[in-house]
C-alpha positions as CSV (number, residue, x, y, z in Angstrom):
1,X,0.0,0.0,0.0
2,X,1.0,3.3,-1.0
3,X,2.3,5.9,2.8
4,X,1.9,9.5,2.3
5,X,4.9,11.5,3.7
6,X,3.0,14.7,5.1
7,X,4.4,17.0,8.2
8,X,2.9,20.1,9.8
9,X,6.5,21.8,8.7
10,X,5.8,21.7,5.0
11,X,3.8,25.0,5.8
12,X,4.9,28.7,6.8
13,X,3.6,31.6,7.4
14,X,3.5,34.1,4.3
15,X,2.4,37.5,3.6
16,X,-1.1,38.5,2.5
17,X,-1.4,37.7,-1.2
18,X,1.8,36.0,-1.6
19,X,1.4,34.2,-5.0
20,X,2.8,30.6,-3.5
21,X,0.0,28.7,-2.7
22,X,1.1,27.4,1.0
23,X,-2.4,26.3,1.9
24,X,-2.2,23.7,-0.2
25,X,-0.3,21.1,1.7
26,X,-2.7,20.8,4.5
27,X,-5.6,21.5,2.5
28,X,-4.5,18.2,0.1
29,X,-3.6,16.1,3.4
30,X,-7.6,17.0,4.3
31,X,-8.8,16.5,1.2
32,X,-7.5,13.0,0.9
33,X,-8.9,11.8,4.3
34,X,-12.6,13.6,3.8
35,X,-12.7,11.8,0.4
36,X,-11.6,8.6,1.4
37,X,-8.9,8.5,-0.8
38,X,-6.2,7.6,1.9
39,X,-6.6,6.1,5.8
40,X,-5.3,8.0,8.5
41,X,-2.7,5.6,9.3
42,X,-1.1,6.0,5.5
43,X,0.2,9.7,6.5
44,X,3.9,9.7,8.3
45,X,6.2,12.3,9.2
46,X,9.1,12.0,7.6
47,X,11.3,13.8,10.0
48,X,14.3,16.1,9.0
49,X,17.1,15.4,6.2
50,X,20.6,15.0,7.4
51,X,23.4,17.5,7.4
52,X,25.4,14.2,5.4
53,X,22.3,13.8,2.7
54,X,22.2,17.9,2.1
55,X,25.9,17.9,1.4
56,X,25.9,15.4,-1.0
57,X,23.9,17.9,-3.1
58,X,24.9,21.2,-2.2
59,X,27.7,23.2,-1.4
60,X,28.7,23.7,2.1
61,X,28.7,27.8,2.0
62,X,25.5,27.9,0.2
63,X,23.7,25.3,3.1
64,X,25.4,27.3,5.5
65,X,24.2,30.2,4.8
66,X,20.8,28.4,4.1
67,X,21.1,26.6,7.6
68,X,22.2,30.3,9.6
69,X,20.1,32.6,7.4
70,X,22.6,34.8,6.1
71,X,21.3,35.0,2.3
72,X,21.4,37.9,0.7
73,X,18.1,40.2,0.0
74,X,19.9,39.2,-4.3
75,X,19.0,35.8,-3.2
76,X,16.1,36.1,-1.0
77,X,14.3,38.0,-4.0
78,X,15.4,34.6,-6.3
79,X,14.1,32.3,-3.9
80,X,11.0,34.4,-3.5
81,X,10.5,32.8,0.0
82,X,11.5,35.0,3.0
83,X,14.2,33.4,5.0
84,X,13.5,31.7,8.3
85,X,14.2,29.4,10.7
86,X,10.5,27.6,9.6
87,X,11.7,27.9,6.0
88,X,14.9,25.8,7.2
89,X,12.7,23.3,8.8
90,X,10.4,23.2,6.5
91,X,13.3,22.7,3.6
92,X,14.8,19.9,5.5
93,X,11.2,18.3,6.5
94,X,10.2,17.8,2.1
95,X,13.5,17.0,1.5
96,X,13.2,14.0,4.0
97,X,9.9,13.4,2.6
98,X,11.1,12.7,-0.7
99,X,14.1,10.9,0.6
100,X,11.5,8.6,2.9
101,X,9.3,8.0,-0.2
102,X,12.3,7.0,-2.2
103,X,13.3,4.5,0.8
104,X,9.5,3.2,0.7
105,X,9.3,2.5,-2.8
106,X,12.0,-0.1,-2.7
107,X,9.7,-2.3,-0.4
108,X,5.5,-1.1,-1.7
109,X,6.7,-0.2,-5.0
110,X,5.7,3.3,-4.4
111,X,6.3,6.0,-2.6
112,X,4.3,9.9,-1.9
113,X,5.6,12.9,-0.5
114,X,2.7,15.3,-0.3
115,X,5.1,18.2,-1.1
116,X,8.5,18.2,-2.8
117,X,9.6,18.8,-6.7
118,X,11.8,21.6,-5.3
119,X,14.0,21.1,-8.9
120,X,14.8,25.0,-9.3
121,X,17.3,24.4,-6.5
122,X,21.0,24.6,-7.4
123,X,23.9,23.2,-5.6
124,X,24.9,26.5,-4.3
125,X,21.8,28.8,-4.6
126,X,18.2,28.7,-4.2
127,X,15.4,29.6,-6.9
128,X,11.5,29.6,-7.6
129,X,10.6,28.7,-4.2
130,X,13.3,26.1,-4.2
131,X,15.6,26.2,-1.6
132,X,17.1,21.9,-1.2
133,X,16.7,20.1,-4.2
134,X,14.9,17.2,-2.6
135,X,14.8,15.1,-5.5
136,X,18.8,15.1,-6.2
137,X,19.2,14.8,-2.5
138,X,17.3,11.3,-2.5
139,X,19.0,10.1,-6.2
140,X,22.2,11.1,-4.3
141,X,21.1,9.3,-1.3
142,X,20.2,6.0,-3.3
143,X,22.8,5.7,-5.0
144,X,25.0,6.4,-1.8
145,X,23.8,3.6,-0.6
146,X,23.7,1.0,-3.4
147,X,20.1,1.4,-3.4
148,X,19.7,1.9,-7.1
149,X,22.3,2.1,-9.9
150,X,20.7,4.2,-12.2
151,X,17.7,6.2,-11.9
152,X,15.6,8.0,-14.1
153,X,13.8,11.3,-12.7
154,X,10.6,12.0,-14.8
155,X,10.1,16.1,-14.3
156,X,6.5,17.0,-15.5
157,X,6.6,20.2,-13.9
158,X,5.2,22.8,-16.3
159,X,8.9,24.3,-15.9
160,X,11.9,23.0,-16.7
161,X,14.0,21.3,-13.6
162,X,16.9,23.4,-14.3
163,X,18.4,22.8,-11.2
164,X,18.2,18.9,-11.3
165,X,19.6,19.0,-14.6
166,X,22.5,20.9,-14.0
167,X,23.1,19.1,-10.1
168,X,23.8,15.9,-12.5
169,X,25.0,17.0,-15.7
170,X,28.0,14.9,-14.9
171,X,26.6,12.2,-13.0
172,X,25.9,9.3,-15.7
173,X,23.8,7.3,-13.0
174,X,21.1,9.6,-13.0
175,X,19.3,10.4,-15.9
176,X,17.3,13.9,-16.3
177,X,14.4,14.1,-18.5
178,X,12.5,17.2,-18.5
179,X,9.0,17.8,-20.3
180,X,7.7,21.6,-19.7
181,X,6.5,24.9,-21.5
182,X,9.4,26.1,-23.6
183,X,9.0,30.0,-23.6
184,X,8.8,29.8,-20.0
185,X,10.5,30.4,-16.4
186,X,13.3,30.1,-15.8
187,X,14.0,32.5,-19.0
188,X,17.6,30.7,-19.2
189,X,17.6,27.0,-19.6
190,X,19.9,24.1,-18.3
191,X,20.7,21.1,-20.1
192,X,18.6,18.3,-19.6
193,X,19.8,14.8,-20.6
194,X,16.4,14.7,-22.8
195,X,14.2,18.5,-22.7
196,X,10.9,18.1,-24.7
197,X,10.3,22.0,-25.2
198,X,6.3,22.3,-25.6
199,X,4.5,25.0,-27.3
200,X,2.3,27.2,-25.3
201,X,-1.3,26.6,-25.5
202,X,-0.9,22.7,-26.0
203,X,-3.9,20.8,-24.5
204,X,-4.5,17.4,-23.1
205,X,-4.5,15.3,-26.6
206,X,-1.1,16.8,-28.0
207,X,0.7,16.6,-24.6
208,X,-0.3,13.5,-23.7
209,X,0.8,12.3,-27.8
210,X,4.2,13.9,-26.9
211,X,4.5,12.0,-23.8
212,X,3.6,8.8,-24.7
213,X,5.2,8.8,-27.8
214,X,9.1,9.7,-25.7
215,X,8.8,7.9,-22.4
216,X,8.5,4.1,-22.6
217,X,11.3,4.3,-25.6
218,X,13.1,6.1,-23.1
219,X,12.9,3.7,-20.4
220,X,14.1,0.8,-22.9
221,X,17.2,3.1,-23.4
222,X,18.1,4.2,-20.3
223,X,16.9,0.9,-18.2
224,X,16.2,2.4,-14.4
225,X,16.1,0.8,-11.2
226,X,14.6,3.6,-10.0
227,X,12.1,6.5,-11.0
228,X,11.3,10.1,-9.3
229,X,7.8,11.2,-10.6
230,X,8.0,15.3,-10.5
231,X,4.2,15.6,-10.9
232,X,3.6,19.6,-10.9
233,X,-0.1,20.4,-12.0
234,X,1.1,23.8,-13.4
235,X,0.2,22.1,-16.6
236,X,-3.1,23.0,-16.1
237,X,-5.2,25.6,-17.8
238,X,-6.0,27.5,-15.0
239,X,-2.8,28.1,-13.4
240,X,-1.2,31.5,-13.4
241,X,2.1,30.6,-14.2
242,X,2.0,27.5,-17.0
243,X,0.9,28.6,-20.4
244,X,0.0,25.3,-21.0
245,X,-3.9,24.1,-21.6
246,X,-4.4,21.0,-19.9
247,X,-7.8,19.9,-18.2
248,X,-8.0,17.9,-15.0
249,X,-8.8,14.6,-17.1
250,X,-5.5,15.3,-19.0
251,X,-3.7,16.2,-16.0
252,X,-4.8,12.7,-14.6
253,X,-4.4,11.0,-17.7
254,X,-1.0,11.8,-17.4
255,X,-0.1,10.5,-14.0
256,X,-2.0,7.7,-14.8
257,X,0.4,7.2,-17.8
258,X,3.7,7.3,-15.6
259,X,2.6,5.7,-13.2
260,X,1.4,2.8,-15.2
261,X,4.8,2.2,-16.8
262,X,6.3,2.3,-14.0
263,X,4.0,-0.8,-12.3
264,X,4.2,-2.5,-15.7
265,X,8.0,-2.6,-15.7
266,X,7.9,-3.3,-11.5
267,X,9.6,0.2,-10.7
268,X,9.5,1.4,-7.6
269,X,8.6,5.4,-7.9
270,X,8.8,8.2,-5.9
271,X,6.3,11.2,-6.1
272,X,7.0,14.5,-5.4
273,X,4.1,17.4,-5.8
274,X,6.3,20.3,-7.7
275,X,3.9,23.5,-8.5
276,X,0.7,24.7,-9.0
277,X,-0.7,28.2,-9.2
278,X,-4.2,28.3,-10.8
279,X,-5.9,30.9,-9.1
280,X,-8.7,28.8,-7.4
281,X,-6.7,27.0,-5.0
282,X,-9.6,24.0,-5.3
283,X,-8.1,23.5,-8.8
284,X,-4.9,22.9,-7.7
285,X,-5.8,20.8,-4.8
286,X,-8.0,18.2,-7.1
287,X,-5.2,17.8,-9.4
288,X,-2.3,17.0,-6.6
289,X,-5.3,14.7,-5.1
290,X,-5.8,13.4,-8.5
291,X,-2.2,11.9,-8.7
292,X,-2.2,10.2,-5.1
293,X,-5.9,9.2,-6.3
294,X,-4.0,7.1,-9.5
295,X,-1.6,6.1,-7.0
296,X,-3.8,4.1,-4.3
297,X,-5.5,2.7,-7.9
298,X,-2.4,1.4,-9.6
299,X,-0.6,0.3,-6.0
300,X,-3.4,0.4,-3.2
């Protein structure tokens, strides 16, 4: 059965009409118990990443400043989060999260983090509300271990996962495949190992032809042990910041796709939230509860 990594960390408190949607993350965790879609006992906290797990990702000065806040207002206005000793917990909290999940899926097949996709983070600076890269810091941690030799990360994300891609641009264990909005944030693009660059506009039937027609070649050529499922729903029509035109059926249809392939081919996934900024917040919370949804019906 599919465990849901949640903590009362993953949220901070924000000024009036920031545009990052912090409600979400308890709103989702509420959402999935009113509707039945997962049992209390699913949801675990994950506790905090290690110091040792962080470093294998980022650079020391750029975590310590992090870790003391002493960033810079130049980096503060990138990361577009106010610094904080919450916004350190709740950094190292989703970072565990995804790490856990990761750790989980090698025994259900599966594993959720009910935040997470924080792929704008760099090794030594923080970006679009990214501050740890959670999904490098669990590859890193996998394959640390000799938990997986080569792992695939699937970023759906409506933006490209510039920081993941440029984390491992020299790490031939993990490979980065990217699928977002290509005249979009960031503005400057990193090198994927595989970018599929979509045009603006593109709705469920042409995404999902692009998708399916790249990823199961793509698992036959790079041949994972191990997948990390970015599943942002910035895809969607509504959102703010996408320019893409999906519908919640596509948007489903899509998790439902990935996550298929990965049960067909036995596996084990980790999923991480990544974005979402329509400007009903209900919008976004039915299509993050639409993936965990697929995933108690693929794994439950």
């Amino acid at each position: 059965m599919p465990c849901l990594a949640t903590s009362e960390r993953y949220t901070l408190d924000l000024p009036a009409g920031h545009r990052f949607p912090i409600a979400k993350y308890e709103l989702i965790r509420e959402q999935l118990l009113w509707q039945g879609i997962a049992p209390p006992h699913d949801f675990y906290d994950p506790g905090l990443c290690s110091e040792e797990d962080v470093l294998r990702v980022h650079t020391p000065e750029y975590w310590r400043r992090v870790r003391d806040q002493q960033l810079s207002i130049q980096e503060v206005r990138r990361l577009g989060l106010p610094q904080s000793e919450r916004l350190v917990l709740r950094s190292l909290s989703s970072s565990a999260g995804t790490l856990q999940s990761a750790r989980r899926a090698l025994l259900d097949g599966i594993g959720l983090n009910l935040a997470g996709g924080t792929h704008h983070a760099f090794a030594d600076r923080g970006e679009g509300f990214c501050v740890l890269n959670d999904l490098a810091i669990a590859a890193a941690h996998l394959l640390h271990h000799g938990l997986a030799q080569q792992v695939l990360v699937v970023d759906l994300d409506v933006h490209q996962g510039d920081g993941t891609a440029r984390i491992f641009q020299h790490e031939p264990r993990v490979f980065t495949f990217s699928m977002h909005a290509g005249a979009n944030y960031p503005l400057r693009k990193e090198q994927s190992d595989l970018d599929v660059a979509l045009p603006l506009g593109l709705d469920d039937a042409g995404y999902l032809q692009q998708l399916t027609a790249v990823l199961p070649g793509l698992l036959e050529q790079v041949e994972p042990d191990f997948v990390f499922f970015q599943a942002g729903v910035d895809v969607l029509a509504t959102d703010k910041l996408g320019k893409l035109a999906l519908t919640q059926a596509g948007c489903r249809a899509r998790d439902e796709f990935v996550l298929g392939l990965c049960k067909q081919h036995r596996l084990p996934v980790a999923v991480s939230m990544g974005g979402g900024y329509s400007e009903r917040i209900g919008d976004i919370v039915d299509a993050h509860c639409n993936t965990f949804r697929v995933a108690y019906e693929l794994f439950g």
